[in-house]
Each structure stands twice: as structure tokens, then as C-alpha cells.
C-alpha positions as MATLAB code, in Angstrom:
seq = 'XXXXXXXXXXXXXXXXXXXXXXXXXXXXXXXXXXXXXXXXXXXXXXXXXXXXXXXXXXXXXXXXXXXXXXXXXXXXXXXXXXXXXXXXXXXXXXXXXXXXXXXXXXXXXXXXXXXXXXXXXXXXXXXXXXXXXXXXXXXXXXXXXXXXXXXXXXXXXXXXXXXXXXXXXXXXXXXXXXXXXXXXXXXXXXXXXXXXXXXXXXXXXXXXXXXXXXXXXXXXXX';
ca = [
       0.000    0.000    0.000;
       1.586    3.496   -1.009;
       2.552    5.818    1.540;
       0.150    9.151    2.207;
       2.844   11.087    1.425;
       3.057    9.481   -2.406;
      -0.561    9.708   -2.391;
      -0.628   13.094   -1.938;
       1.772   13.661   -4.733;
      -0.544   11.826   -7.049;
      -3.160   14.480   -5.630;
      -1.697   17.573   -6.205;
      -0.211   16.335  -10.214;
      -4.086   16.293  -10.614;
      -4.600   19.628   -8.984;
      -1.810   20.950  -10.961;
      -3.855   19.893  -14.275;
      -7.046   21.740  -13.136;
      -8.691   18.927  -11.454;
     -10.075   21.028   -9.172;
     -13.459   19.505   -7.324;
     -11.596   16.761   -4.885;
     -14.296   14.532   -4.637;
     -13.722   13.229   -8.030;
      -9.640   13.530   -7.675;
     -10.236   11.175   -5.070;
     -11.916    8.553   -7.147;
      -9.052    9.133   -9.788;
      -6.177    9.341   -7.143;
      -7.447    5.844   -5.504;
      -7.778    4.104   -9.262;
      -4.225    5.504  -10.141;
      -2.505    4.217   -6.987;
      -3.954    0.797   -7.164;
      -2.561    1.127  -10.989;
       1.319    1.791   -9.584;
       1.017   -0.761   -6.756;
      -0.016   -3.270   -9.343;
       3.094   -2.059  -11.535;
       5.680   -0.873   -9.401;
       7.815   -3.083   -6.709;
       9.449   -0.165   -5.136;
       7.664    2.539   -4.107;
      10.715    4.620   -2.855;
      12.436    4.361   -5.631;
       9.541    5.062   -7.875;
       8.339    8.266   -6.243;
      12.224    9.885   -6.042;
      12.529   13.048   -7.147;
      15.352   13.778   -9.083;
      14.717   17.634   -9.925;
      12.957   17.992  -12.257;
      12.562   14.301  -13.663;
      11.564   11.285  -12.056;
       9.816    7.754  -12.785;
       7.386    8.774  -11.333;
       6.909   12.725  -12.890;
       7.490   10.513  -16.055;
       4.849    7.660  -15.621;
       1.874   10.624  -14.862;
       3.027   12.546  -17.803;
       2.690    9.979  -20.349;
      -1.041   10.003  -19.059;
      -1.477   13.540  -18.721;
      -3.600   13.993  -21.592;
      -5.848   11.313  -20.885;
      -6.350   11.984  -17.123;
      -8.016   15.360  -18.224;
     -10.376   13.595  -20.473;
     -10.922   11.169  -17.498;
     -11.794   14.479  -15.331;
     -13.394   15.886  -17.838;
     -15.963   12.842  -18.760;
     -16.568   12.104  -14.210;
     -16.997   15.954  -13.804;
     -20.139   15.603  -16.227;
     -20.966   12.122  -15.056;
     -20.996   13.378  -11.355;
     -22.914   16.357  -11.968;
     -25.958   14.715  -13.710;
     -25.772   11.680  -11.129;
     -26.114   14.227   -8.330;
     -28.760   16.063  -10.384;
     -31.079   13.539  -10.171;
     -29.803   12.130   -7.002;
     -31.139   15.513   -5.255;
     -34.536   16.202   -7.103;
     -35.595   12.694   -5.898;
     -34.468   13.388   -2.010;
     -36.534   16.317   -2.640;
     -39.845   14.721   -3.678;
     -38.494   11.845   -0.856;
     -38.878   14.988    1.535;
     -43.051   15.615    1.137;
     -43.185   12.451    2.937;
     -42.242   13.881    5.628;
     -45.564   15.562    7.548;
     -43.833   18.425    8.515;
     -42.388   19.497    5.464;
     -45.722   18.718    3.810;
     -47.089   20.956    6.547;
     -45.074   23.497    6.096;
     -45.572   23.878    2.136;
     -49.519   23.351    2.710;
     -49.457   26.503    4.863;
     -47.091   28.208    2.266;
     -49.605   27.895    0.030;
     -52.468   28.547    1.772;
     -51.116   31.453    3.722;
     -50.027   32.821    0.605;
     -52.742   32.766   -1.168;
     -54.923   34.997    1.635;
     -52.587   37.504    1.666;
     -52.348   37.877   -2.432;
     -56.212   38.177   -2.356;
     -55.752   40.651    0.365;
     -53.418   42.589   -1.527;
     -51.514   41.870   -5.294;
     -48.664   44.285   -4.379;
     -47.758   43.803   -1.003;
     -47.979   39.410   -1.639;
     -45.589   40.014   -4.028;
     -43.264   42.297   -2.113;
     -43.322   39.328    0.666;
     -42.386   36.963   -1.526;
     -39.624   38.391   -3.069;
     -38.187   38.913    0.921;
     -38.645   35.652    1.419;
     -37.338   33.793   -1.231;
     -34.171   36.101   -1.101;
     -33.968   35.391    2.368;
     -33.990   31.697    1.415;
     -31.551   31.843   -1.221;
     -29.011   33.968    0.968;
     -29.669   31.576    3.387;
     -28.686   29.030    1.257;
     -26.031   30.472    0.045;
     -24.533   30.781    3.304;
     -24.577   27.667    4.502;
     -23.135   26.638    1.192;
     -20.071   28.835    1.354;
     -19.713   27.139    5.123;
     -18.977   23.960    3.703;
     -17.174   25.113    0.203;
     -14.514   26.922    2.875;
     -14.495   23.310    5.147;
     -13.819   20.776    2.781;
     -12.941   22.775   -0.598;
     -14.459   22.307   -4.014;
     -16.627   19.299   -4.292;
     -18.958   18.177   -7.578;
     -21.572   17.368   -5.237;
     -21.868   21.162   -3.598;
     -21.479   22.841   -6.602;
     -24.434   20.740   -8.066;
     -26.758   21.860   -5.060;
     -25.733   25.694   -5.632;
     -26.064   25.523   -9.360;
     -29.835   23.926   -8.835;
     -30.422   27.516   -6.786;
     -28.830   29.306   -8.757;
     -30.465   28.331  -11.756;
     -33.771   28.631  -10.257;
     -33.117   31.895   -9.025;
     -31.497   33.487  -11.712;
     -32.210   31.507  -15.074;
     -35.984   31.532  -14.714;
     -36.908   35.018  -13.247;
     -35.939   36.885  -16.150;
     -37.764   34.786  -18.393;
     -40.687   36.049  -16.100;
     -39.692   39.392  -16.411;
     -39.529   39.386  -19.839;
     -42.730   38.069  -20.309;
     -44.582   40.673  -18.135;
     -42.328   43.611  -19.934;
     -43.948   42.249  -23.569;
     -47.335   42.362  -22.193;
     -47.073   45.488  -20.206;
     -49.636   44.543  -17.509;
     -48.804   45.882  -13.841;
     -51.640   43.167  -12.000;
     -50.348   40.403  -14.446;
     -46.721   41.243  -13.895;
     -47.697   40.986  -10.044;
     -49.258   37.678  -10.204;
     -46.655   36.075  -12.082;
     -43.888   37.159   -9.986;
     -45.512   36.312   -6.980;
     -46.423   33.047   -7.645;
     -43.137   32.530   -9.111;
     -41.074   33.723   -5.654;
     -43.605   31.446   -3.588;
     -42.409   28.491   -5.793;
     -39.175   29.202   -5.632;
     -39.048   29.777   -1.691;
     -40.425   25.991   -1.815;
     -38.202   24.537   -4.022;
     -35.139   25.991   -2.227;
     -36.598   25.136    1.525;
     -36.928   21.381    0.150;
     -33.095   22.171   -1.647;
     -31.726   23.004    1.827;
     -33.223   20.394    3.770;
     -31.876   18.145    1.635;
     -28.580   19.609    1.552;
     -28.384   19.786    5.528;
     -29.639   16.373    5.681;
     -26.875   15.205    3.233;
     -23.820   17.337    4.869;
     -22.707   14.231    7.162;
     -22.061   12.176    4.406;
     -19.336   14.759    3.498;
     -17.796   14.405    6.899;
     -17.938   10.916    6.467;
     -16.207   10.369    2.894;
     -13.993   13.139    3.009;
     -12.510   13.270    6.725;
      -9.135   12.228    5.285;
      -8.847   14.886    2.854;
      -9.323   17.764    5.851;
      -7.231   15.523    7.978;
];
């Protein structure tokens, strides 16, 4: 079994290529080690630096080419894996009475107060689903700064963001064309409420799921 020390040389060649989320360096540094154990009889002598050469410098360069293809192919892989992964631990979530609670008074709540009064319903829920997504955000940037750039964080931020930021302007758009102040209202009202939802589900999920970062990636803090 290789040494931490020459693992962590086969970690940072990767790093030095742009492999930058560690989660899936850590697939590719565990599949190249057990590739060099299999090959190589001494370690030591393997893994000696002589400046600027090395057998080992020279094994990873032969490969360099096709380790960022590698990257390139698991950084897509991962991403759509955890896609889906996280909209179904989302819909697992409205099992859960409270949650379903919780959006069932959304809703209902939500609609009183927009019958009450178009303008002020929509000012609410614009507050609140900007408090969500700062909230979000937050918590996100909390574990980006504990364990560094993982596939799996950036895929709950970019489902967010993309709510967030993709879809409102399409709103917008639509309610500049038809130049209706009550319309535009509605729209982005019921539009904020969803998205307050979807990203109270998102970060339930995502708190639920931060202890299987801990677990996983303990060494790579350590």
C-alpha cells in the first residue's frame, strides 16, 4: 500500500492539471494508486525526485492527456448523477408531515394575503425567497470553505442558482412584452412562492446530506 505522502503527490499532479473539485480527484487518485502498486515493486524508488525528472513525474506525464479527459468525462458524469440524485431526495422529503405541513401553509397562507393585496404578496415573496436563497447560500459557502471544491456542492448551488437566476428573467420578460402591472404581479408572486419551496426542500436536503461529506472526506481535511 503506497505511503500518504506518495498519495498526496498523485493528488496535487491532478490539482496541478485543473482537477479542481476533490471529490472526483479522489476517485481518480485511488484508481491511479492501485494502478502503480499493481506495476511498481518499489515505491521509494519510484516516487524519487530527481529535480525535475523522475519515474514517477514521467509515468503521470505519459497520461497527462488522458487523465483530463478522465476528469473531464466524471466531472459531467458526477454532476448529472447528483442532479437527479437531489430532485428525488426532494420529492423523498413531502413524505415527511412536517415538510408537507409546512408547504400546505405556504400555500395557503399565501394565497390569503395575495387576495388581500396583489402588491404587497408580491413584495413578501420576493423577501422571502431572497432570504432563502441567501440563506442558502450561506450555509453553502460554510462547507465550500471546510472541505474545498466538491462536484456534489457545486451541483446543489447551481440547482439555486439556476432557479433563481435563469428563470426570473424569463418572467420578467414576459410581463415587460405584455405590459400589464396586475399580471406582472401575479406572475412574480407566484413565481417567488415556488421558488421559496423549491429551495426550503433544496436546503433540507442539503443539511440532511452534509454528514455524508464528513464521512467520505474526513481524510482529505485531515
Amino acid at each position: 500500500m503506497l505511503k500518504r505522502a506518495y498519495i498526496q503527490r498523485i493528488d496535487s499532479f491532478l490539482e496541478r492539471l485543473s482537477c479542481e473539485y476533490i471529490d472526483i480527484r479522489y476517485e481518480m487518485v485511488d484508481h491511479i494508486a492501485t494502478e502503480i502498486e499493481n506495476k511498481v515493486t518499489n515505491y521509494d524508488a519510484f516516487f524519487q525526485k530527481d529535480g525535475m525528472r523522475g519515474q514517477f513525474l514521467g509515468y503521470m506525464m505519459r497520461q497527462k492527456n488522458e487523465l483530463q479527459n478522465i476528469y473531464a468525462q466524471q466531472s459531467k458524469k458526477m454532476f448529472w448523477n447528483n442532479f437527479g440524485k437531489i430532485l428525488k431526495q426532494m420529492l423523498y422529503e413531502l413524505k415527511n408531515v412536517k415538510v408537507l405541513f409546512f408547504i400546505i401553509a405556504t400555500i395557503i397562507g399565501s394565497h390569503f394575503l395575495f387576495k388581500a393585496s396583489i402588491f404587497y404578496a408580491s413584495i413578501t415573496s420576493i423577501l422571502f425567497a431572497t432570504s432563502s436563497a441567501m440563506y442558502f447560500y450561506y450555509i453553502h459557502i460554510k462547507e465550500v470553505e471546510k472541505y474545498g471544491k466538491l462536484r456534489t456542492l457545486h451541483t446543489y448551488y447551481f440547482l439555486s442558482y439556476m432557479f433563481f437566476v435563469f428563470l426570473n428573467p424569463i418572467y420578467s420578460f414576459i410581463n415587460i412584452l405584455k405590459q400589464k402591472d396586475d399580471e406582472w404581479a401575479t406572475i412574480s408572486f407566484y413565481y417567488f412562492v415556488t421558488y421559496f419551496i423549491f429551495n426550503t426542500l433544496l436546503t433540507i436536503v442539503f443539511i440532511k446530506y452534509k454528514d455524508h461529506f464528513t464521512t467520505k472526506f474526513k481524510h482529505i481535511i485531515n
